[in-house]
N, C-alpha and C positions, 0 to 999 in steps of 0.2 A: 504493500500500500504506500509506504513509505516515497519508493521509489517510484508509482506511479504520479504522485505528487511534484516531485522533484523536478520527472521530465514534462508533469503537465506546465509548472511554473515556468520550464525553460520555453517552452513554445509560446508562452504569453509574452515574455522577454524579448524574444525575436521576431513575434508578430510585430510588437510596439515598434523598436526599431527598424522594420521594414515599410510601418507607415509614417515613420517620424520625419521624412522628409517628402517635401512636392513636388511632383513634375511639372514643369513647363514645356510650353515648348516654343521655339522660338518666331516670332511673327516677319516674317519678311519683310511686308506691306509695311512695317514700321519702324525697319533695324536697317542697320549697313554694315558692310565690309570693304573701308577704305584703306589704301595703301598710300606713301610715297616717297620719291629716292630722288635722288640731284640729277640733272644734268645736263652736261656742259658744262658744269662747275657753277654755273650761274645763275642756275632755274631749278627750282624743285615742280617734276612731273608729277600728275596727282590722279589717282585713278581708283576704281571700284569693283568687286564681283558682285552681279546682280542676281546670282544664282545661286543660294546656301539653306541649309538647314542646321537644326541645332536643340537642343535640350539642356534645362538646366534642373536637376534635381536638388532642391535650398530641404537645409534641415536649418528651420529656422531658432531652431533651441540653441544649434552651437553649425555655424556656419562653414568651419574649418572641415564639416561632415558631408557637404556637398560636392557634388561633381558637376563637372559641363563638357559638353563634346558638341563639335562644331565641324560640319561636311562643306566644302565649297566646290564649286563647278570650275574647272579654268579655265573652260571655253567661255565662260560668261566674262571673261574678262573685260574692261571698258573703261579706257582713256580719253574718249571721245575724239580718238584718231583711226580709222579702220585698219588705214594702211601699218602703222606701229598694231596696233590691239591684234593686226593677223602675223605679224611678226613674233609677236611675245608668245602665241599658243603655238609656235614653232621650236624645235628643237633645241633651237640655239637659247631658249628661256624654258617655258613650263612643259613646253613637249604635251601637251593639250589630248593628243592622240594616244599617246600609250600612260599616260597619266591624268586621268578625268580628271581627280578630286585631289584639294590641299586637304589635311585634316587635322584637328586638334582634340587632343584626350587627355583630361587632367588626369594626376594622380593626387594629388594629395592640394589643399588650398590652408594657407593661415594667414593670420591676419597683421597686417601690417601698415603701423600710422592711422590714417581715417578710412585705409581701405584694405585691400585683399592681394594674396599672391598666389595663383592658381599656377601649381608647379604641375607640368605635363608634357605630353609626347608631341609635337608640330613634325608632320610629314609632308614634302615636297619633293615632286619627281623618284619619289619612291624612298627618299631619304627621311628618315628620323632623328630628330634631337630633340633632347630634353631642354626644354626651353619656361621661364619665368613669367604668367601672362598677370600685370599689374591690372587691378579691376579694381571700380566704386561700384556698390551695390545699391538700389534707390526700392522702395518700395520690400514688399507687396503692399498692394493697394485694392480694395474691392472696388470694382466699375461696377452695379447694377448685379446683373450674376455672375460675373469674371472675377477671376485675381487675378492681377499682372502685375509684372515687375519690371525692373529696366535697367543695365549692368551697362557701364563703359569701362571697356580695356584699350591697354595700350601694348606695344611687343614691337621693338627693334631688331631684325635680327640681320647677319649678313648672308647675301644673296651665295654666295661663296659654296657658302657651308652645305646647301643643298644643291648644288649642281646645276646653280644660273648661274652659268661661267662664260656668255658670249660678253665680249670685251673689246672697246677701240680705243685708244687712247688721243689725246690733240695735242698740237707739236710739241707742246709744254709737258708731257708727260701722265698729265690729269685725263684720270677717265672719262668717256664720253656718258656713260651709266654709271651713276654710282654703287657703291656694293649694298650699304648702309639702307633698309629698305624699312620703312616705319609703319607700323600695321595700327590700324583703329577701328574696334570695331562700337558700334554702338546699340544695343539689344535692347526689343522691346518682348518679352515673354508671357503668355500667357498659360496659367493652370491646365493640365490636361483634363478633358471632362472624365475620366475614367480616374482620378486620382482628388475630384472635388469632394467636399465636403458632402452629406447627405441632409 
């Protein structure tokens, strides 16, 4: 008896923490995926993927308990130049063709200053690093019968390190692209209906 007790208590324990945190999920129609990098030494290029999906599981009792993952398209890419945006899904950059999607998988988040540091996996052209993604977290908020939330990150990384290695230099020696590539995204999430409240 004893021991039925034991293991019933445990499955109460692991139920709770199974629904201690919420899914989201991420709203297109009201989030971005901005990037930008130098170039010519004298212009920073500024560009976006219009094409992502993404989830944010918030345990809101302790935060550090949450995870986020994030799909991007890189054929959706968009500088609002055709001729560069059909350059860049070419091999000489994202290779668009044998690598659809950029992806991001947190492993572990804590908290740091007034915000967050979702430490995780960033894959590009099939390459993985462990990479620092800084995030403010806003909300949750009820609209009507919704909960949504809304997260901005930020992530430097260099283009290098995943195998966007096309490169020109001008006479001076400075890259025509720079390596140094700034990512921003900005999320607007709402509760999954299978994970609401009843």
């Amino acid at each position: 008896m004893r021991k039925l007790f034991v293991a019933f208590f445990a499955a109460v324990l692991l139920c709770g923490s199974a629904v201690a945190a919420d899914l989201y999920k991420i709203d297109p129609a009201h989030s971005s995926v901005n990037f930008s990098v130098s170039h010519m030494v004298v212009n920073t290029v500024h560009g976006r993927f219009n094409d992502f999906e993404g989830s944010i599981q918030l345990d809101q009792k302790d935060i550090t308990k949450s995870t986020v993952n994030v799909t991007i398209k890189t054929t959706s890419i968009n500088t609002d130049n055709t001729t560069r945006d059909n350059h860049l899904r070419t091999g000489d950059f994202l290779d668009a063709q044998n690598h659809p999607t950029i992806t991001f998988q947190s492993k572990s988040v804590e908290k740091k200053g007034d915000g967050y540091v979702a430490h995780g996996t960033l894959t590009i052209r099939g390459v993985s690093k462990d990479v620092d993604l800084l995030f403010t977290l806003k909300g949750p908020i009820n609209v009507g019968p919704k909960s949504i939330l809304g997260a901005d990150a930020t992530l430097t990384i260099n283009r290098q390190d995943y195998g966007v290695s096309w490169s020109k230099s001008l006479d001076g020696g400075q890259l025509v692209v720079g390596n140094d590539v700034k990512i921003e995204l900005n999320v607007e999430a709402d509760k999954a209906p299978e994970t609401a409240s009843k």
